[in-house]
mmJSON file of the N, C-alpha and C atoms, coordinates in Angstrom:
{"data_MODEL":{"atom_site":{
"group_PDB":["ATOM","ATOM","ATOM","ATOM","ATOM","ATOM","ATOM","ATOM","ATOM","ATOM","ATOM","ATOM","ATOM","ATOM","ATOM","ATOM","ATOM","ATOM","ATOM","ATOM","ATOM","ATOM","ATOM","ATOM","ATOM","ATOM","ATOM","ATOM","ATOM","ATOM","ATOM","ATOM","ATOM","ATOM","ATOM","ATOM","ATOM","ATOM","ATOM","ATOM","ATOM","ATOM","ATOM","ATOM","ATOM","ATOM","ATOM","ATOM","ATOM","ATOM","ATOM","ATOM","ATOM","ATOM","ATOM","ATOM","ATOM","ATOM","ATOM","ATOM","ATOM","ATOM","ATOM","ATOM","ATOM","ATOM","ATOM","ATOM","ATOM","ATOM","ATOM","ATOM","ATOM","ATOM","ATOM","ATOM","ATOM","ATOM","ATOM","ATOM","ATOM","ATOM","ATOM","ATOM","ATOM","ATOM","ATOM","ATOM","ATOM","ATOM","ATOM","ATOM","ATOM","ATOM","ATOM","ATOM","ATOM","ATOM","ATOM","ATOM","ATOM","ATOM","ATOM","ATOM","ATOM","ATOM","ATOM","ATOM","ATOM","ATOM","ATOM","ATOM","ATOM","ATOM","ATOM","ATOM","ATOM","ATOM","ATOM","ATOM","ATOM","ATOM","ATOM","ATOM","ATOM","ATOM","ATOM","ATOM","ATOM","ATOM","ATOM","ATOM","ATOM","ATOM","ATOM","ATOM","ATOM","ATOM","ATOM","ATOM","ATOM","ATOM","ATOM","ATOM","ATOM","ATOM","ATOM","ATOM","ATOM","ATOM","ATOM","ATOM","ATOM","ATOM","ATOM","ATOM","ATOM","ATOM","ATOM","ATOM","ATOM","ATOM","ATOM","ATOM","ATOM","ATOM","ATOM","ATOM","ATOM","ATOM","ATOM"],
"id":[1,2,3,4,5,6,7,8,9,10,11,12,13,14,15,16,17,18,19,20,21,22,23,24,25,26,27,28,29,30,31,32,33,34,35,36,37,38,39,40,41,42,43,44,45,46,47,48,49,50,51,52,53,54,55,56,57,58,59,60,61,62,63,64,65,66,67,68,69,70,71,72,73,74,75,76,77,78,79,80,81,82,83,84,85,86,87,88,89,90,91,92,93,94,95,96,97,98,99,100,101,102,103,104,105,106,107,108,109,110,111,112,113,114,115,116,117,118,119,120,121,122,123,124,125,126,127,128,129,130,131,132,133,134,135,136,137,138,139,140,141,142,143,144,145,146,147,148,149,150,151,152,153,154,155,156,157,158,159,160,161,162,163,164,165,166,167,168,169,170,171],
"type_symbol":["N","C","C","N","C","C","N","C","C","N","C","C","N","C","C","N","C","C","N","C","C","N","C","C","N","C","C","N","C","C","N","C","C","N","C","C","N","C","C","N","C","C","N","C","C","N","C","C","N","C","C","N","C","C","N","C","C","N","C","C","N","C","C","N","C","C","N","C","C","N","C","C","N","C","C","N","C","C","N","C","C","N","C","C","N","C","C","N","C","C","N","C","C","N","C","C","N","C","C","N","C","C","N","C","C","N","C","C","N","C","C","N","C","C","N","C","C","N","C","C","N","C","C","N","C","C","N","C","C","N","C","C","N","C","C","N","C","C","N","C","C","N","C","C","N","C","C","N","C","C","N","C","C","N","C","C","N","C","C","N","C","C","N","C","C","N","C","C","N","C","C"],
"label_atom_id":["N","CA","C","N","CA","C","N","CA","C","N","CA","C","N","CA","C","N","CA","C","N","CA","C","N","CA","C","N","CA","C","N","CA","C","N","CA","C","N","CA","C","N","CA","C","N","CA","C","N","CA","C","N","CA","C","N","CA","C","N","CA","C","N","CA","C","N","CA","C","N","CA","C","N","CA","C","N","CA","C","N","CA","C","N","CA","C","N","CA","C","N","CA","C","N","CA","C","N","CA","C","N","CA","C","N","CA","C","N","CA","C","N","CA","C","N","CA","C","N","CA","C","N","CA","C","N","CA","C","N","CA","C","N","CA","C","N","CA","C","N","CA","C","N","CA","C","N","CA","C","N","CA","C","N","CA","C","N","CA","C","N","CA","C","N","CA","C","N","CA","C","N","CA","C","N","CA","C","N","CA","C","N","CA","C","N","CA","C","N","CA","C","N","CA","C","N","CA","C"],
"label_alt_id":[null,null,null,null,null,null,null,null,null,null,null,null,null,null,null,null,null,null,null,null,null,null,null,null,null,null,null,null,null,null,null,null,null,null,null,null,null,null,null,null,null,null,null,null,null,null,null,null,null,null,null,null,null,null,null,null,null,null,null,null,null,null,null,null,null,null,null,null,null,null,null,null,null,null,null,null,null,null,null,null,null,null,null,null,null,null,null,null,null,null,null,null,null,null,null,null,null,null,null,null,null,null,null,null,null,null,null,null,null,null,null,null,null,null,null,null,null,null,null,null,null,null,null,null,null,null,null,null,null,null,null,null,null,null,null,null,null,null,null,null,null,null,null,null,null,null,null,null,null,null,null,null,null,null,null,null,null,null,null,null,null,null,null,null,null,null,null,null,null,null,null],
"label_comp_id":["UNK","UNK","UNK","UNK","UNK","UNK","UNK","UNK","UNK","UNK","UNK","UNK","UNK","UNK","UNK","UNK","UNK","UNK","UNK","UNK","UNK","UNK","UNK","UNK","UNK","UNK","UNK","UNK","UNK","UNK","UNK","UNK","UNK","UNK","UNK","UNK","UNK","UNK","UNK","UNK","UNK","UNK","UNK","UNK","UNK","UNK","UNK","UNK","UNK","UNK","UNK","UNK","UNK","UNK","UNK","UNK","UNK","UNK","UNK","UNK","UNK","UNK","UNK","UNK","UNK","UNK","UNK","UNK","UNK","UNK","UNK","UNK","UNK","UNK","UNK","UNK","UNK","UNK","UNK","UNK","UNK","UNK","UNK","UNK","UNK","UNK","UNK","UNK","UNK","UNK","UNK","UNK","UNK","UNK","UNK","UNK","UNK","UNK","UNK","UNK","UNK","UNK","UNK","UNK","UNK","UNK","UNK","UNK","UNK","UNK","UNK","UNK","UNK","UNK","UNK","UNK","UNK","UNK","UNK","UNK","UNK","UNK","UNK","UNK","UNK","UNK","UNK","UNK","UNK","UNK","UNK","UNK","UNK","UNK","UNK","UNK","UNK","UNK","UNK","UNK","UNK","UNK","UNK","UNK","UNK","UNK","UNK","UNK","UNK","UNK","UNK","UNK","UNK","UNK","UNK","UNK","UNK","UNK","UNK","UNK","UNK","UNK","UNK","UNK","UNK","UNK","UNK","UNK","UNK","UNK","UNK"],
"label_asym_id":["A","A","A","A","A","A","A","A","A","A","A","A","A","A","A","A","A","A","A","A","A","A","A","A","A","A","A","A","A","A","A","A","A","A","A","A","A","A","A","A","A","A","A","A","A","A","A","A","A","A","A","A","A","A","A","A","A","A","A","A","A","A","A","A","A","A","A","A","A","A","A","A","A","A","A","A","A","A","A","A","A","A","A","A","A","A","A","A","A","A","A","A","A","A","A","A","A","A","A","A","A","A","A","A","A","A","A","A","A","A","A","A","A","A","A","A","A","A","A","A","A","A","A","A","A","A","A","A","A","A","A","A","A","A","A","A","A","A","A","A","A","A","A","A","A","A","A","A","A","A","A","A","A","A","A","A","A","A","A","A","A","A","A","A","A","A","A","A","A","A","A"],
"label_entity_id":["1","1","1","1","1","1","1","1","1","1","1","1","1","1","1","1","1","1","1","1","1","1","1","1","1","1","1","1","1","1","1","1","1","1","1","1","1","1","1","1","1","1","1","1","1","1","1","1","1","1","1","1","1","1","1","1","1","1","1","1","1","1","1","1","1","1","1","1","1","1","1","1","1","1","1","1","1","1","1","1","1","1","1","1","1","1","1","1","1","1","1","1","1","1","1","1","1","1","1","1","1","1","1","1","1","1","1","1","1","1","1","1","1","1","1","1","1","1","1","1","1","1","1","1","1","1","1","1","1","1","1","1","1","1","1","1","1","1","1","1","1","1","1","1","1","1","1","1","1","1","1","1","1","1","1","1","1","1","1","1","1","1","1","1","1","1","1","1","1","1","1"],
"label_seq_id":[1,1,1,2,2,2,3,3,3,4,4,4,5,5,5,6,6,6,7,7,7,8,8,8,9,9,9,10,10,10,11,11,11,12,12,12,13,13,13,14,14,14,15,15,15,16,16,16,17,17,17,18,18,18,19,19,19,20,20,20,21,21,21,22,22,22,23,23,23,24,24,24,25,25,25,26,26,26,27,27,27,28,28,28,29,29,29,30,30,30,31,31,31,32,32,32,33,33,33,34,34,34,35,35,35,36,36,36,37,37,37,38,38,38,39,39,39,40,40,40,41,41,41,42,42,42,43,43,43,44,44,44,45,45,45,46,46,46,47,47,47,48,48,48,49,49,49,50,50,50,51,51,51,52,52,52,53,53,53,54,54,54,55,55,55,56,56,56,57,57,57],
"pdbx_PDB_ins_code":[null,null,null,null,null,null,null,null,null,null,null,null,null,null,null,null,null,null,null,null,null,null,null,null,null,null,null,null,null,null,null,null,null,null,null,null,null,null,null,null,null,null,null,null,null,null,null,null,null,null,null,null,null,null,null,null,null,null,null,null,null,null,null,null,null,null,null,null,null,null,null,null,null,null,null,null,null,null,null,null,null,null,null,null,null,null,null,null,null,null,null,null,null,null,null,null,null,null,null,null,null,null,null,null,null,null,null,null,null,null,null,null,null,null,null,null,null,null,null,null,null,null,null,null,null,null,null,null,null,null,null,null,null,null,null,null,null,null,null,null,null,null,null,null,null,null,null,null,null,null,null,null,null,null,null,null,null,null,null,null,null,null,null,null,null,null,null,null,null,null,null],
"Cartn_x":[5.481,5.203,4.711,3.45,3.068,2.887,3.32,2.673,1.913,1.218,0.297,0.254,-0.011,-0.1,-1.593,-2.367,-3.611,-3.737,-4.651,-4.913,-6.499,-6.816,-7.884,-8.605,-9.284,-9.784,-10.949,-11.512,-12.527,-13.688,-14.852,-15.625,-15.706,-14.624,-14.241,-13.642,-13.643,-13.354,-11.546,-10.766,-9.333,-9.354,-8.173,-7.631,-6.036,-5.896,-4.433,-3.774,-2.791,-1.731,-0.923,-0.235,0.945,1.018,1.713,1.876,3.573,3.656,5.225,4.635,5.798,6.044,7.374,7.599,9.139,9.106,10.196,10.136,10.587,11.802,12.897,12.525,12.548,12.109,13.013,14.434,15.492,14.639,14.418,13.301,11.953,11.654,10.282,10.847,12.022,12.356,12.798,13.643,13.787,13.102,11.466,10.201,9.761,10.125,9.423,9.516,10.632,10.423,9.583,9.773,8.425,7.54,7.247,5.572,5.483,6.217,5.822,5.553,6.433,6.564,4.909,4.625,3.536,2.418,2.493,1.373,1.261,2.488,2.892,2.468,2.698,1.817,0.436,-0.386,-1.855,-2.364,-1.593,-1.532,-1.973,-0.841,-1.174,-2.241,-2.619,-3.758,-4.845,-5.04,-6.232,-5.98,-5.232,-5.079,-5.575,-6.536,-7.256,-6.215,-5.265,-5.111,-5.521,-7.131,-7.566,-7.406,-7.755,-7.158,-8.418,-7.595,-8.15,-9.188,-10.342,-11.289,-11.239,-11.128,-11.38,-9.882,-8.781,-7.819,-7.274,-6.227,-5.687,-5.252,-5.297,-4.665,-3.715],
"Cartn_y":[-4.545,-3.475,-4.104,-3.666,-3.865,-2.93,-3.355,-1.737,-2.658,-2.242,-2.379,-1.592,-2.39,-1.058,-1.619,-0.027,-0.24,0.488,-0.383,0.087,0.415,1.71,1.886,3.151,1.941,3.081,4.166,5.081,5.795,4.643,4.706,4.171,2.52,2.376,0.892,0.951,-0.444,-0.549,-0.301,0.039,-0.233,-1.608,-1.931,-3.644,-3.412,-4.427,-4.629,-5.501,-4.718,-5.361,-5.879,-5.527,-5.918,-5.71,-6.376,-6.371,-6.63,-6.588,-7.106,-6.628,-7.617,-7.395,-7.762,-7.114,-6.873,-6.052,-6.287,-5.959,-4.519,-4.105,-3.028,-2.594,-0.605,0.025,-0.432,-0.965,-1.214,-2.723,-3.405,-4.716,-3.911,-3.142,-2.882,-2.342,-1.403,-0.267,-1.571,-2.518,-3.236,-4.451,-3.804,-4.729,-3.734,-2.529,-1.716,-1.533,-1.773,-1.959,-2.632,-3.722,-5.581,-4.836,-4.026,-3.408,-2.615,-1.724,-0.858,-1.405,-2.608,-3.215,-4.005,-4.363,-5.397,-4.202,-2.659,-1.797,-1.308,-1.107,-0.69,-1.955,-3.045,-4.205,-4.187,-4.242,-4.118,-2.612,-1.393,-0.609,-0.87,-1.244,-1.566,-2.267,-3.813,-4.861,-3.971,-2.609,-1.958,-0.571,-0.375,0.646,1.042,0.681,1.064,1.847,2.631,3.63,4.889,5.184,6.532,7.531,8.32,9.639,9.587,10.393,10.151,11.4,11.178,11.79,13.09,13.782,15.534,15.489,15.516,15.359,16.939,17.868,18.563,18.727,20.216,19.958,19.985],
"Cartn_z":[17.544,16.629,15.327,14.795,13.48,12.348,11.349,10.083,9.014,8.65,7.622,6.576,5.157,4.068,3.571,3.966,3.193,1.73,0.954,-0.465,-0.504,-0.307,-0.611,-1.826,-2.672,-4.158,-4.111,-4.506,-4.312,-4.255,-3.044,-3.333,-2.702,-2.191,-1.717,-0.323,0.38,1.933,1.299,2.573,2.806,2.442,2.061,1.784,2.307,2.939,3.599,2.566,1.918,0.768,0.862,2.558,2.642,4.019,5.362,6.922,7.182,8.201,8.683,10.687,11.083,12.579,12.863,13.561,14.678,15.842,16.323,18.357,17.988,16.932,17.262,15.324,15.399,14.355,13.58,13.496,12.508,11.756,12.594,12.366,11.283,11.485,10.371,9.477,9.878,8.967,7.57,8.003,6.83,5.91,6.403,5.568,5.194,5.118,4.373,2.841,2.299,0.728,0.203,0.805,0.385,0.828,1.618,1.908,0.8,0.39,-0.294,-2.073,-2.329,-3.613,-3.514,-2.447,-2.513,-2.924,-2.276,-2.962,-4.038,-4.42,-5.496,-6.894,-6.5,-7.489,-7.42,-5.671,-5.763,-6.897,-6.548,-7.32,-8.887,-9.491,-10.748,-11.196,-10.368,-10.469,-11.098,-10.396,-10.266,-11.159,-11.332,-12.397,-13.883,-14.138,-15.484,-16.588,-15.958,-16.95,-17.699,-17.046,-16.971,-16.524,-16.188,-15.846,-14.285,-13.222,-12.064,-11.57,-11.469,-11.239,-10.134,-10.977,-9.934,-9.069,-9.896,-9.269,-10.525,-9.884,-10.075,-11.63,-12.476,-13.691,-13.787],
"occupancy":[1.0,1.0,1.0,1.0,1.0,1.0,1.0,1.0,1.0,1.0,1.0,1.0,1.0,1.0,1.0,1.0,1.0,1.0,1.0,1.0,1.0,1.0,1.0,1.0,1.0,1.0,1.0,1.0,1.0,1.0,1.0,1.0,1.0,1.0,1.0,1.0,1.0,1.0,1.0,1.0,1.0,1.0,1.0,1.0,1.0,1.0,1.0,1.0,1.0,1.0,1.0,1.0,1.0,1.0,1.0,1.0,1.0,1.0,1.0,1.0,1.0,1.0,1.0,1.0,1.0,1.0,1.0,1.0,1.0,1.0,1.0,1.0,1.0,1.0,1.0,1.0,1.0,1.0,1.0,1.0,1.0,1.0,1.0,1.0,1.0,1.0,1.0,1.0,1.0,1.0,1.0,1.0,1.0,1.0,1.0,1.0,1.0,1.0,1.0,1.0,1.0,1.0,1.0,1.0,1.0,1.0,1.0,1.0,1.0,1.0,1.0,1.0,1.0,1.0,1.0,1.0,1.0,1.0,1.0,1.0,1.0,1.0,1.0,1.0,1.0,1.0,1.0,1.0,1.0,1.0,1.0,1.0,1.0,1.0,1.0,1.0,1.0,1.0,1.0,1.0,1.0,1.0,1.0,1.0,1.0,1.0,1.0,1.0,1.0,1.0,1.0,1.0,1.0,1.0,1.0,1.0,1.0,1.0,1.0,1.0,1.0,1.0,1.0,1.0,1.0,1.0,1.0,1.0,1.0,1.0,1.0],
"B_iso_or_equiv":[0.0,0.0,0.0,0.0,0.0,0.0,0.0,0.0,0.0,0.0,0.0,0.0,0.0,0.0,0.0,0.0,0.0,0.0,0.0,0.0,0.0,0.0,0.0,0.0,0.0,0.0,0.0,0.0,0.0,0.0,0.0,0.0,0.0,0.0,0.0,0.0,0.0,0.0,0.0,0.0,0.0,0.0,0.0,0.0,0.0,0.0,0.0,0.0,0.0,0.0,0.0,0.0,0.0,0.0,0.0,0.0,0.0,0.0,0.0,0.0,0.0,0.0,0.0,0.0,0.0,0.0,0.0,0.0,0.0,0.0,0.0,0.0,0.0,0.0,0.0,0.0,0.0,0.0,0.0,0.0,0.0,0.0,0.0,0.0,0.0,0.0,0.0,0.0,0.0,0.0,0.0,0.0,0.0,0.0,0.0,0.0,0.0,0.0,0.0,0.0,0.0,0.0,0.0,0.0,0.0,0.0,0.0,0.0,0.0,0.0,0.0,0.0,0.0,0.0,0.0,0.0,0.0,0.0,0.0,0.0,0.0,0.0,0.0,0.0,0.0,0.0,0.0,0.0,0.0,0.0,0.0,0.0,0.0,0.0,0.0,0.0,0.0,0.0,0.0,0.0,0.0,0.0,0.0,0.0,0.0,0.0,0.0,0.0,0.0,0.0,0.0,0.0,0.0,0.0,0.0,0.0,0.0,0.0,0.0,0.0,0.0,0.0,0.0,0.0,0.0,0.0,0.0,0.0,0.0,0.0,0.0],
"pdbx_formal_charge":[null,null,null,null,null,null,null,null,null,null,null,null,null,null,null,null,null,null,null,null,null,null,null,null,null,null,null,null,null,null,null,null,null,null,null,null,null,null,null,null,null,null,null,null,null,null,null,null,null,null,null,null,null,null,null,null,null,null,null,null,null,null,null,null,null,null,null,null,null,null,null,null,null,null,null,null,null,null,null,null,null,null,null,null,null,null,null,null,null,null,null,null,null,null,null,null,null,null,null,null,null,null,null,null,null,null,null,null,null,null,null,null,null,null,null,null,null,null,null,null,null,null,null,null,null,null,null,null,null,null,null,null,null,null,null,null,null,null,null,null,null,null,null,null,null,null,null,null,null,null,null,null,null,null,null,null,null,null,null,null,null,null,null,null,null,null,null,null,null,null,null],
"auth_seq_id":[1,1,1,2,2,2,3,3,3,4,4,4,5,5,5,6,6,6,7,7,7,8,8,8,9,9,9,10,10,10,11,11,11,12,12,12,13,13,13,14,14,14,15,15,15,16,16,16,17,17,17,18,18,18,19,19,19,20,20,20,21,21,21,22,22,22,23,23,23,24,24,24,25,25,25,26,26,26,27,27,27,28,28,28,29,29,29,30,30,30,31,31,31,32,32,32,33,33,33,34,34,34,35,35,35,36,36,36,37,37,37,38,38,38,39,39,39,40,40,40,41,41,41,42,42,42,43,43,43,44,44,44,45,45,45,46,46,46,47,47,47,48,48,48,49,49,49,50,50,50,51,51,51,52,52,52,53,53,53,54,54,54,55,55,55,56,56,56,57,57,57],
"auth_comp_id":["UNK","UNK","UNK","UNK","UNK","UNK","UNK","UNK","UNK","UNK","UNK","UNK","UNK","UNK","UNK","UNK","UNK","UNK","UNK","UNK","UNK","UNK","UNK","UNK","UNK","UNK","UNK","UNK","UNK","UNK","UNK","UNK","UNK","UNK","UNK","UNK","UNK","UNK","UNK","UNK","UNK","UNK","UNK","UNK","UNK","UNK","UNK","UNK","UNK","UNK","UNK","UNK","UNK","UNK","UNK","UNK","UNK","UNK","UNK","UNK","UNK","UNK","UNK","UNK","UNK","UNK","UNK","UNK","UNK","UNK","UNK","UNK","UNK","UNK","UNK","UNK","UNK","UNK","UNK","UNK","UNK","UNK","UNK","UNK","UNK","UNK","UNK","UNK","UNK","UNK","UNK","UNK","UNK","UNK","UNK","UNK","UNK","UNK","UNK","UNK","UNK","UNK","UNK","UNK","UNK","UNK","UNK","UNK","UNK","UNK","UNK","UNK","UNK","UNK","UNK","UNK","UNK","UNK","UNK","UNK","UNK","UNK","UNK","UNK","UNK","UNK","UNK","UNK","UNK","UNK","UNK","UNK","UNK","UNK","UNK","UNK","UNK","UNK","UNK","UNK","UNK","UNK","UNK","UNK","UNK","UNK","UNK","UNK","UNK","UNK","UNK","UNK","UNK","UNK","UNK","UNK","UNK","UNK","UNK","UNK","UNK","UNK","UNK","UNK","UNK","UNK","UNK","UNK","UNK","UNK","UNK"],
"auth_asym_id":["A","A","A","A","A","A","A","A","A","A","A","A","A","A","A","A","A","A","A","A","A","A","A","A","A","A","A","A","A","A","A","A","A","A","A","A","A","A","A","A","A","A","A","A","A","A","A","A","A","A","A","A","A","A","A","A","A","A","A","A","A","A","A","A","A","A","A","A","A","A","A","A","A","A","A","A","A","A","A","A","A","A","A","A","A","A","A","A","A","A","A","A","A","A","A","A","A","A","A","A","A","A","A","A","A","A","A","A","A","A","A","A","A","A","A","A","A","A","A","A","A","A","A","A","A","A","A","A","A","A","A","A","A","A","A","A","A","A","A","A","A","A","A","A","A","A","A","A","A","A","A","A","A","A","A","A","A","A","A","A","A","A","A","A","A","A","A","A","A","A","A"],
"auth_atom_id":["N","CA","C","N","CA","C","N","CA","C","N","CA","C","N","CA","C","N","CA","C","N","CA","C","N","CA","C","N","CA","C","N","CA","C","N","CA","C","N","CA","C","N","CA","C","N","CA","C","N","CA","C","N","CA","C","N","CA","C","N","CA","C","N","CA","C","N","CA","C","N","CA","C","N","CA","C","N","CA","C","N","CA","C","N","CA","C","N","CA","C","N","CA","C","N","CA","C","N","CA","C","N","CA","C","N","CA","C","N","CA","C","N","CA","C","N","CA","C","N","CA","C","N","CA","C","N","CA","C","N","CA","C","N","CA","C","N","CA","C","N","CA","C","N","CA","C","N","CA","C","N","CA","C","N","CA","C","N","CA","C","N","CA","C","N","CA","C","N","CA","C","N","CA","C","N","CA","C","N","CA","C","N","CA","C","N","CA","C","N","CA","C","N","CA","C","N","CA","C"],
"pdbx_PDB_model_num":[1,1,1,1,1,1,1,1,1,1,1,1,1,1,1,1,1,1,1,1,1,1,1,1,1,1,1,1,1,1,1,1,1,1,1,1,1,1,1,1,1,1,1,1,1,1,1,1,1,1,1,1,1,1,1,1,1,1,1,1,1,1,1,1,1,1,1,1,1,1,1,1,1,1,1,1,1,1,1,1,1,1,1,1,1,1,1,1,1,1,1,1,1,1,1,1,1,1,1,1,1,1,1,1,1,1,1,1,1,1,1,1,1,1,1,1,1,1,1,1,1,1,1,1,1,1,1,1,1,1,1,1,1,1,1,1,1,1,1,1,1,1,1,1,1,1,1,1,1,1,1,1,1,1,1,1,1,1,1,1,1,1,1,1,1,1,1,1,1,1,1]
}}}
């Protein structure tokens, strides 16, 4: 079993931020924070700080 976290911005390919593998879901279930921290940093890398285009008031 594999999961992948993709990061993809308007306008750009997917980028894989973060992966893990294991046999049994208790095995992924507990790489999922480090997956989610590793997007959550690519996140920021790329974050300008503007306000996000044609997104809801």
């Amino acid at each position: 079993m594999k999961v992948e976290v993709l990061l993809q911005t308007a306008g750009q390919l997917a980028v894989v931020v973060g992966e893990a593998e294991g046999d049994t879901w208790p095995e992924m279930r507990a790489e999922l924070p480090a997956l989610f921290r590793e997007l959550a940093e690519a996140i920021e890398k790329t974050s300008d700080g503007g306000e996000v285009p044609h997104a809801p008031a």
